[in-house]
C-alpha positions in Angstrom: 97.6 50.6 18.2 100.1 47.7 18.0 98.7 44.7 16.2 100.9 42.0 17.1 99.1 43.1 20.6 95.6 43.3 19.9 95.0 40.8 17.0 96.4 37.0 17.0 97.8 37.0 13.8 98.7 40.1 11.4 95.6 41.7 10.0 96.9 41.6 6.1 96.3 37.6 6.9 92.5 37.0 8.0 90.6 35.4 5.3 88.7 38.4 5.0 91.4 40.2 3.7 92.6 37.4 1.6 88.7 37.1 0.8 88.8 33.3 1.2 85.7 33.1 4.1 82.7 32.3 3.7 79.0 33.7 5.9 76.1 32.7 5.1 73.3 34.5 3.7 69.4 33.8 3.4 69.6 33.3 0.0 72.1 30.7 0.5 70.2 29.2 3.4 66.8 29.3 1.4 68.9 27.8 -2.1 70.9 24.9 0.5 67.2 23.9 2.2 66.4 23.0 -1.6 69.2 21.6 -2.2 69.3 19.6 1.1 65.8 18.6 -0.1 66.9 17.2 -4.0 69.6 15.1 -2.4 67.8 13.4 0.6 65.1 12.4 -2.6 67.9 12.1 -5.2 65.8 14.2 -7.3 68.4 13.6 -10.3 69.6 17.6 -11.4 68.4 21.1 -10.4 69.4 24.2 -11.7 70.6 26.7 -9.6 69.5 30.4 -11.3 70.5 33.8 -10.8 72.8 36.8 -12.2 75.9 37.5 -12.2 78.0 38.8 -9.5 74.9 38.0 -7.3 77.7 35.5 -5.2 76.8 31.6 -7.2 80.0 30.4 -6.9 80.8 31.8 -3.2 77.4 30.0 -2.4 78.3 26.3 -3.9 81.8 26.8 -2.0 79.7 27.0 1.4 77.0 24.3 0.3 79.8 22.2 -0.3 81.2 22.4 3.3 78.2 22.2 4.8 77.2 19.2 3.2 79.9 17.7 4.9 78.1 17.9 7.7 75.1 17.5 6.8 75.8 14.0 4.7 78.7 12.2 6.1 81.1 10.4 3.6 78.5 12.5 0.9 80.8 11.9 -2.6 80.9 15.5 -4.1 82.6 16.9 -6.9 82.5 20.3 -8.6 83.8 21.6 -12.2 83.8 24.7 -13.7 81.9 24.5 -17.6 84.6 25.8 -20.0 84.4 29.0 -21.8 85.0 27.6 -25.6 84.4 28.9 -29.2 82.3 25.1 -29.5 82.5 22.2 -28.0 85.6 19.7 -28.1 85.0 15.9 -26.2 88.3 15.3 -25.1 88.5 19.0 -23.7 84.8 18.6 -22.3 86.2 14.9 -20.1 89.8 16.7 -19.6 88.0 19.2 -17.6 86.5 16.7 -15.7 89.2 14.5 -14.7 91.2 17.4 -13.9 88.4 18.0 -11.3 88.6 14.7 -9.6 92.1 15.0 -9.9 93.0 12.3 -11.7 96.6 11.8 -12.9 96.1 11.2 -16.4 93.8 13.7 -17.6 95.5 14.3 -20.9 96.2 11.0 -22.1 94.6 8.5 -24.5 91.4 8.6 -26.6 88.3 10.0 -26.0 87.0 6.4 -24.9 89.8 6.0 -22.7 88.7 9.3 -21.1 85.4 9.0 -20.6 86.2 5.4 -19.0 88.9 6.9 -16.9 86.6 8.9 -15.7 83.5 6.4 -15.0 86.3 4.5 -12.8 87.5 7.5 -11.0 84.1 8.3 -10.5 83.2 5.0 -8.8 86.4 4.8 -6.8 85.0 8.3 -4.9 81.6 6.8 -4.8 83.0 3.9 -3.5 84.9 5.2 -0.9 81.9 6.8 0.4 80.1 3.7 1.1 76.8 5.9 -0.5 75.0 5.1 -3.6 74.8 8.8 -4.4 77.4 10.9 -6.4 76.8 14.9 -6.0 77.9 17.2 -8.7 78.4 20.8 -8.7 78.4 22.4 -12.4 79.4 26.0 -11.7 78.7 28.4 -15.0 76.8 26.2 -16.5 75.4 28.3 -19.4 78.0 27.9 -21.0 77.1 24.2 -21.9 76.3 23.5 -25.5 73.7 20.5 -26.3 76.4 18.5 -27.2 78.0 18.6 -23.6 74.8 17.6 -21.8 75.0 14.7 -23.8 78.4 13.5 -23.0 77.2 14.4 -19.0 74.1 12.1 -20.2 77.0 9.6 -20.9 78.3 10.0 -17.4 75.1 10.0 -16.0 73.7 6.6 -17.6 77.6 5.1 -17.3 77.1 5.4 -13.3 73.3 4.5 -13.2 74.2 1.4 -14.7 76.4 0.3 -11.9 73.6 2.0 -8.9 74.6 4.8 -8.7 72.3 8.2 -8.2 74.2 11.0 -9.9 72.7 14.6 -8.1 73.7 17.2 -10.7 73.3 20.9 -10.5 73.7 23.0 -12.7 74.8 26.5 -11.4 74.3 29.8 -14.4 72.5 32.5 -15.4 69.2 32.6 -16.9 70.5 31.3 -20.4 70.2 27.9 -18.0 66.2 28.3 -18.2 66.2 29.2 -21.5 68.1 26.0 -22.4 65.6 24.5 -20.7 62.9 25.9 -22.5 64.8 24.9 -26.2 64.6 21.2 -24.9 61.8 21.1 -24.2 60.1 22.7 -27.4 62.9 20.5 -29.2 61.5 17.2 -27.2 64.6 16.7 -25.6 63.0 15.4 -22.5 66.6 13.0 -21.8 68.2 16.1 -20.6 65.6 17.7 -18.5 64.6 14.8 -16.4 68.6 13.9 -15.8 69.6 17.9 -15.2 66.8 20.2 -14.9 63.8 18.9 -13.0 64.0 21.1 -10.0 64.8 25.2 -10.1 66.1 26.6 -6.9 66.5 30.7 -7.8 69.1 32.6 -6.0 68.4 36.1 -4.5 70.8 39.0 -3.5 70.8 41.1 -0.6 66.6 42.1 -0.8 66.0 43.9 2.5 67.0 45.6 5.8 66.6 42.1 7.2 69.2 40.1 4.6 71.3 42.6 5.7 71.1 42.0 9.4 71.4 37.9 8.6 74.4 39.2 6.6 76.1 40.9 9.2 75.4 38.9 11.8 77.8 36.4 10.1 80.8 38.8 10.3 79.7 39.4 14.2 79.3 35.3 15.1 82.3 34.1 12.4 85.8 33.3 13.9 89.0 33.5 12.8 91.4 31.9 14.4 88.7 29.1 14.8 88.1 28.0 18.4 89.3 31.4 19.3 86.8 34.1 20.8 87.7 36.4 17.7 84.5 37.2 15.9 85.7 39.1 12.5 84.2 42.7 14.0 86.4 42.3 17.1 89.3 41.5 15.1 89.3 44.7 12.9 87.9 46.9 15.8 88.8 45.1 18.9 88.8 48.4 21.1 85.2 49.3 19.9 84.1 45.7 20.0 84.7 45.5 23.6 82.8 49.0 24.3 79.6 47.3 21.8 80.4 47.2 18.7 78.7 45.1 16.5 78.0 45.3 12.3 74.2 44.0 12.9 73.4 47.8 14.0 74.8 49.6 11.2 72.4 47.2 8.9 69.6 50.2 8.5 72.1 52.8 7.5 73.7 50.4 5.5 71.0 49.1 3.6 69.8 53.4 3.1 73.6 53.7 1.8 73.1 51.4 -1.1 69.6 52.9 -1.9 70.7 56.4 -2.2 73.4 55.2 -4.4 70.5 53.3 -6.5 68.2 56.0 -6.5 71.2 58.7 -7.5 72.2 56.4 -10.4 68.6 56.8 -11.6 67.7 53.3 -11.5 64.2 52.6 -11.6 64.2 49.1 -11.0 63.8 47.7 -7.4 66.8 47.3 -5.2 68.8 43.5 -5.1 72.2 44.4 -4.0 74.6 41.1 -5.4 76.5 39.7 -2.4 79.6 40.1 -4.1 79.1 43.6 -3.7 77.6 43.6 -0.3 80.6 41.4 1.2 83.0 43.9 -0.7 81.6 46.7 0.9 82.1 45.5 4.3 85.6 44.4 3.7 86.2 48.0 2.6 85.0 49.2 5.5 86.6 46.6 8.0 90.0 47.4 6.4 90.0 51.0 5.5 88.6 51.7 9.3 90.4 49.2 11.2 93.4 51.7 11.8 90.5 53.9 13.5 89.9 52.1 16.0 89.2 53.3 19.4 86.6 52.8 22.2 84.5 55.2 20.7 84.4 54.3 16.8 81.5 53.8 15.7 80.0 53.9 11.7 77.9 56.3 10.6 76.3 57.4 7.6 78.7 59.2 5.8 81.3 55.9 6.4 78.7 53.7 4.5 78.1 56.3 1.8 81.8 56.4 1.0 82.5 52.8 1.2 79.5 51.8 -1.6 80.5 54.3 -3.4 84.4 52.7 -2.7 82.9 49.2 -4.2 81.8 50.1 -7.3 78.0 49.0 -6.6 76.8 51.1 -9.1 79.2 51.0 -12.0 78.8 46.7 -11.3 74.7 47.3 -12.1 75.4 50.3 -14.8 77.1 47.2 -16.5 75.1 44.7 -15.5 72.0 46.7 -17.1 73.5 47.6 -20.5 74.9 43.4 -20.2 72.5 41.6 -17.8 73.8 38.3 -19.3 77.6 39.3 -18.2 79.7 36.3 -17.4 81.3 36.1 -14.0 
């Protein structure tokens, strides 16, 4: 079969090979809803909770394009917390500038920074014509207590001049344990600026999140505007004859929970969508060269492509580590 025939562009560069697409998921629907919901009444921070590996980051990447849509001229940002042995303020307002991409990040005080960054800030805001600055603060558990205060600066710099700053905070559970240590600490500041709302994120719970799942790989297209679905462009000779990923969602989903049950885990099934999505790139590239009118997936194809992933060794660790850093 003769690529440069059947697909548009070579197959080593669709985005799900270079694993830069995104599909949503009804965790991602249900967590955007909420989130949808804390901006249109500027409720000032939420934190957005769940485990690693469970697809966070992946999730804030689609938010953020959707909210493009959603909320013309919306000014958004998005940092990643730093991983640090303790906190450092002109690292801490580095970080950020870098994120806005301001051209002198590095340079002057700590005052200069934070002001620098107030005026970058309101430039974006500005250039929105909005009142309303959203903030994406991916791995956030990794905030100390001093850092929420010098986001408190931010925070109180930009409410001064009328501006609503919408921050979520995006972590494992060590976010709602923070929480918890303000609150028993009376450090109400920092909950009602960062942490009123809690909008939990889910993996892959059922038969059914698997169909939503792989219905995005059967309705996404690449190139856009084109009629190439992802399924047809990996199997376009078994596309045409029916083929579609929505009906291998049963054996699928019994794939992954004979894998669970094997490894002995007695805990309930919640497949992280980094693992789900890497299973059905597996099984879109490792396949693709079968293609025929009559390929289909079976059983023993989804057995050997979860095993392929690494689903369980990715839980064995997450088990012994359930706090493990992306």
């Amino acid at each position: 079969m003769s690529d440069s025939v059947l697909r548009p562009i070579p197959l080593d560069s669709h985005p799900l090979v270079q694993q830069t697409y995104i599909v949503p998921t009804p965790s991602i629907d249900t967590a955007y809803s909420q989130v949808k919901t804390c901006i249109r009444h500027r409720t000032p921070g939420a934190l957005l909770l769940g485990p690693s590996r469970f697809g966070k980051t992946y999730a804030v990447r689609y938010m953020d394009s959707a909210l493009k849509d959603d909320f013309p001229n919306l000014a958004s940002i998005g940092f990643t917390a730093q991983k640090k042995k303790q906190p450092v303020e002109s690292a801490f307002f580095e970080n950020l500038l870098m994120a806005v991409g301001h051209q002198e990040a590095l340079a002057g005080t700590n005052s200069a920074k934070r002001l620098r960054l107030t005026n970058k800030l309101m430039e974006i805001v500005d250039r929105s014509r909005r009142n309303v600055l959203n903030v994406f603060a991916d791995e956030a558990h990794r905030f100390e207590a001093t850092e929420y205060e010098w986001l408190w600066d931010v925070h109180d710099a930009l409410e001064k001049r009328s501006v609503r700053m919408i921050t979520f905070l995006i972590g494992n559970q060590k976010l709602k344990q923070q929480k918890s240590a303000f609150r028993e600490a009376g450090e109400t500041p920092i909950i009602s600026r960062f942490m009123i709302d809690e909008i939990p994120f889910h993996g892959v719970q059922s038969v059914e999140d698997a169909v939503t799942c792989l219905q995005g790989y059967d309705e996404a297209k690449y190139p856009e505007n084109s009629e190439w679905t992802y399924t047809r462009f990996f199997f376009p000779k078994a596309w045409q004859e029916g083929l579609r990923l929505t009906d291998s969602a049963r054996e699928l989903w019994t794939a992954f929970q004979a894998a669970h049950d094997s490894a002995g885990f007695l805990f309930p099934m919640e497949i992280p969508m980094t693992y789900f999505a890497r299973t059905v790139e597996i099984a879109c590239m490792d396949y693709a060269e079968k293609d025929c009118s009559t390929f289909r997936f079976n059983a023993a194809i989804w057995e050997k492509v979860v095993l392929d992933s690494k689903y369980v060794v990715a839980i064995e660790e997450l088990r012994i580590n359930p706090e493990l850093d992306h």
